[in-house]
N, C-alpha and C positions, 0 to 999 in steps of 0.2 A: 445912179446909172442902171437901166435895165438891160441885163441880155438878153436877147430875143434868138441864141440859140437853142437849140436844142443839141446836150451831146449826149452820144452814144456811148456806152462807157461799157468793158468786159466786166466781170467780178468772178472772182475762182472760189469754189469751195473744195478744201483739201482737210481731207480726215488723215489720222495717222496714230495708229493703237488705241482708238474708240474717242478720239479728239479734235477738233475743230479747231484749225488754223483763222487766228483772225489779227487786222494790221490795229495797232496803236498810233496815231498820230502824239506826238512829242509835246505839240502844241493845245492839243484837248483831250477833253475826259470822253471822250468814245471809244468804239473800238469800229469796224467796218474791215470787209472781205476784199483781199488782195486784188489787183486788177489797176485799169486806169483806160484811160481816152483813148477810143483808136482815132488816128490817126487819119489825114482825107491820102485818099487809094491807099489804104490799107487792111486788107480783111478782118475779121474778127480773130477766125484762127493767126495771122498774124501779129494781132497785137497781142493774145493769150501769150504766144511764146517770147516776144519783145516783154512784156511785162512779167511775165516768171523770170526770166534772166534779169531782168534789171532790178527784180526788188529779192528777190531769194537766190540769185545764181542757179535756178534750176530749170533743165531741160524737159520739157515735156512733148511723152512719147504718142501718149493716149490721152481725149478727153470725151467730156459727154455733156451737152447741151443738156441743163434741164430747169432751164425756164427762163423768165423775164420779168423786170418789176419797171415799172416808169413812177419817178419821184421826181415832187416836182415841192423846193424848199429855198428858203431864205437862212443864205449864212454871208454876217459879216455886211448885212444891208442891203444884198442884193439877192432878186430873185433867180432861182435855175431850174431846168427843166430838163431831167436826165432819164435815159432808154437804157437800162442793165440785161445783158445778154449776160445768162449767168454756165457757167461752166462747172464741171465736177473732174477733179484730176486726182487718181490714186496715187499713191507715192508709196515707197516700201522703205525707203529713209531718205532722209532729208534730214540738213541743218539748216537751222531753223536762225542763222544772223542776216540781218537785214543789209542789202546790197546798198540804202539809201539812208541818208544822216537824220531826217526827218521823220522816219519811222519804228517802231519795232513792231514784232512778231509776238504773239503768244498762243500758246496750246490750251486748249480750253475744254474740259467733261460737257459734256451736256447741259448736267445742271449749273455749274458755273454759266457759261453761254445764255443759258435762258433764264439768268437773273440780271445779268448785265446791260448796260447801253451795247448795242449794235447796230446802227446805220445804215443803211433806211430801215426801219421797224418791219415796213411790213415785208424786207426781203429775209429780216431774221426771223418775223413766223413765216414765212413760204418754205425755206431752210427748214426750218423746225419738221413742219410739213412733211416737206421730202423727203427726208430723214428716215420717216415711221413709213411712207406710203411708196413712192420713189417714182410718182407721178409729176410729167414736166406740168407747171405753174406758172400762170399771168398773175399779176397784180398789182393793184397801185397805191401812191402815196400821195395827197395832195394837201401840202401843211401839214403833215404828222396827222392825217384822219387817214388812217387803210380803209382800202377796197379790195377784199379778196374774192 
């Protein structure tokens, strides 16, 4: 069966003591950036704060748009076609246990991070990216070939 959606999906990148927050699925060997589907009438900033509270318990006061990746991949047999508005959230502390039974959290150096799987690739060199230059970012994924 083909989906012929297209969804819209946030993604958060949250540093904390020169570290990169990123989710663990239970069920695979990746790793991928907090966040999930917004929802139909629901804005982006509202689904930012619905999914910080639902996967980490945490409020967020301030954010900052800085960029977008569209990946478009096959998991599990079927095609998808996904629109990442990506977000930046400071945090001055946080615990870091996961609100959802399916996931966990890990803190991650740099270089850890840029050795690892991270999902979609090319939203983790866009990240990379941002990182050094802190310029917002387009870019896509279509089958695991990036386009930056």
């Amino acid at each position: 069966m083909e989906n012929k959606e297209i969804e819209v999906c946030i993604r958060v990148v949250i540093q904390h003591k020169g570290k990169i927050l990123v989710c663990k699925s239970k069920q695979k060997n990746y790793y991928f950036f907090p966040g999930g589907h917004i929802d139909f009438e629901e804005t982006a900033k509202e689904t930012l704060l619905r999914e910080m509270k639902e996967e980490l318990d945490l409020s967020v006061d301030k954010s900052t748009f800085i960029g977008a990746v569209e990946n478009i991949f096959v998991e599990n047999n079927e095609k998808h076609h996904e629109i990442n508005l990506v977000f930046n959230i400071d945090v001055d502390k946080i615990v870091f246990k996961s609100q959802e039974d399916h996931i966990d959290f890990v803190l991650m150096d740099k270089d850890k991070f840029t050795k690892e799987t991270v999902l979609p690739v090319v939203l983790k060199k866009a990240v990379l990216k941002w990182l050094d230059d802190k310029k917002i970012f387009w870019a896509s994924q279509i089958y695991n070939r990036s386009i930056l």
